[in-house]
N, C-alpha and C positions, 0 to 999 in steps of 0.2 A: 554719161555712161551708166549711173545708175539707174534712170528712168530703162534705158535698152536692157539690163540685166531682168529690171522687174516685170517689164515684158514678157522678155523669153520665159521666164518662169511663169507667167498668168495662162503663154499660150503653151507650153508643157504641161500643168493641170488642168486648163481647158481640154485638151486635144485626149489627156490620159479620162479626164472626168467623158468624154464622148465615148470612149471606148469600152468604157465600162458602162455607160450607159444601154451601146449597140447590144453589148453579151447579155447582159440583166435585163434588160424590158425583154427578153425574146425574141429581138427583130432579127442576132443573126440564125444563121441558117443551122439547125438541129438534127432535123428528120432525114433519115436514109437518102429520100425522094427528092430532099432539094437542093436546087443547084449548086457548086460550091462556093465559096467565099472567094475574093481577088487575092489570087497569088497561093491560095490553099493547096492547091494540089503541087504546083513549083517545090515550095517552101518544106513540104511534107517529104516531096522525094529527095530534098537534098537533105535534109534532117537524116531520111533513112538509110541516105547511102553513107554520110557523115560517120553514123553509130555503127554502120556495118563495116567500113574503112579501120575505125576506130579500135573496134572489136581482135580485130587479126587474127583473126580464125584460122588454124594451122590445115593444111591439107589433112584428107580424108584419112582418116588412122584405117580404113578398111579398105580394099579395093571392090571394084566392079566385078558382082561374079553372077553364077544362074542364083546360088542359093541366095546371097544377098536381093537380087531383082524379087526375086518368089516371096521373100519375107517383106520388102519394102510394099509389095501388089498387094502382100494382105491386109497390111498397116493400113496404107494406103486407102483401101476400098472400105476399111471401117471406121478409118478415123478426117478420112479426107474427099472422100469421093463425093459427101452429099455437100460441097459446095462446088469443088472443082470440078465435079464430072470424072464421067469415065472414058475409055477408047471408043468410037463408033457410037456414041451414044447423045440422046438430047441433053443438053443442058441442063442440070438442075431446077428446079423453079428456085430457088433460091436464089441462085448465082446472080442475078441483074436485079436484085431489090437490096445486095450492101451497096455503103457508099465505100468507096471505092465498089465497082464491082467485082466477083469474085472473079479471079483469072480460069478459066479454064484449061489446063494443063493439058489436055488431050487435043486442043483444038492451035489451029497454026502450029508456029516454033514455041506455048507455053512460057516455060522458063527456062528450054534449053537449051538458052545461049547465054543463063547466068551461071558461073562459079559454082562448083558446092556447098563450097565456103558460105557462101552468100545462102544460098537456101537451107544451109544449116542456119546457119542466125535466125532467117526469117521462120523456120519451125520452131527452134528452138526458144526464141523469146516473145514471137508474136510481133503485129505489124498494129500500135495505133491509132485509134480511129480510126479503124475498119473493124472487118470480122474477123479478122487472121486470130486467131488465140494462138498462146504460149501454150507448147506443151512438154516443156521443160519438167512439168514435176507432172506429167502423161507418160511417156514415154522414157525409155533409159536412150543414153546417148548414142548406142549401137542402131538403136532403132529409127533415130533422128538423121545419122550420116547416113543407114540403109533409104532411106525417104529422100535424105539432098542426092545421090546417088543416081535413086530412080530418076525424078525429076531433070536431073542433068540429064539423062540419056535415053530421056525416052523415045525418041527414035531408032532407039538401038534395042531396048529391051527383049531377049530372050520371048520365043511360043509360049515359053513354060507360066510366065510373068503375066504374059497377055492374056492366058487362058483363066488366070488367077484374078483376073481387071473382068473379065465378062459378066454382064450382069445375072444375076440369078432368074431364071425363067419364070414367067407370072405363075401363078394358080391356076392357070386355064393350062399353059401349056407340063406342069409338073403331073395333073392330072392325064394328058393324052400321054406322057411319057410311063407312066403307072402300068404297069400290067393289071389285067381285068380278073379279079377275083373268081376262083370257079362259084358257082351257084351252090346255096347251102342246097340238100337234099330234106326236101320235110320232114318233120319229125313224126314218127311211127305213132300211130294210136296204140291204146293197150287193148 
């Protein structure tokens, strides 16, 4: 019996000494670009849904309104757009070089078949090992349920919201929208 105890213990600091070995020499996987680890990505979403379970985040202190949609499209478009995209629009270049990549919120069903609830956590305290940031101490809490709000129903969001999501027109086209200055008149000799 003791000979098998001193086993099991030789091969629990074997097995823990390997794995400390995998992290510390560099061989596991670091970089944005590479593949993930076995069971990483499983592991990570039941973690996140575990803390968000956990969390009990009370239904939305605000309802779904235009004024709310209008304020969440501006938030939105300044503090969220250059990973997830906007309506009608390409993809970030950003979006596909996190690991996780970044969801595109605009493109398929997004995240609007999660909770509010749930998308308030995930703004509110950030996701991880990705890119998601916390922006709990960004944002005030009005502005965070206005964002899970949006996100819930973007399918549904008001013209007014949408027209607040359009992207601002390049430099070429702000100039053909410009009215053409009259022409100075030379100035008089004396």
């Amino acid at each position: 019996m003791k000979s098998f105890v001193i086993g099991m213990l030789v091969g629990v600091l074997l097995f823990s000494g390997g794995i400390y070995y995998y992290f510390a020499s560099g061989m596991a996987p670091a970089a944005a670009g590479d593949p993930p680890m076995f069971m990483e990505r499983k592991m990570a979403s039941r973690s996140l849904g575990a803390h968000i379970d956990k969390a009990n985040v009370p239904a939305p202190p605000i309802q779904p309104s235009e004024d709310n949609y209008v304020a969440a499209a501006k938030t939105y478009k300044n503090q969220c757009a250059g990973c997830h995209g906007l309506p009608d629009q390409p993809a970030p270049a950003i979006s596909d070089k996190m690991f996780p990549d970044a969801t595109l919120l605009f493109k398929d069903k997004g995240v609007s078949d999660d909770p509010p609830q749930e998308s308030y956590w995930k703004i509110q305290n950030g996701i991880r090992l990705t890119g998601m940031p916390a922006f709990k101490s960004i944002l005030n809490d009005t502005q965070v349920w206005q964002l899970a709000l949006l996100v819930a129903n973007m399918d549904k969001i008001p013209a007014s919201a949408k027209a607040v999501l359009a992207p601002e027109p390049g430099p070429a086209a702000a100039a053909l929208a410009a009215p053409l200055a009259a022409p100075k008149a030379p100035a008089a000799k004396k």
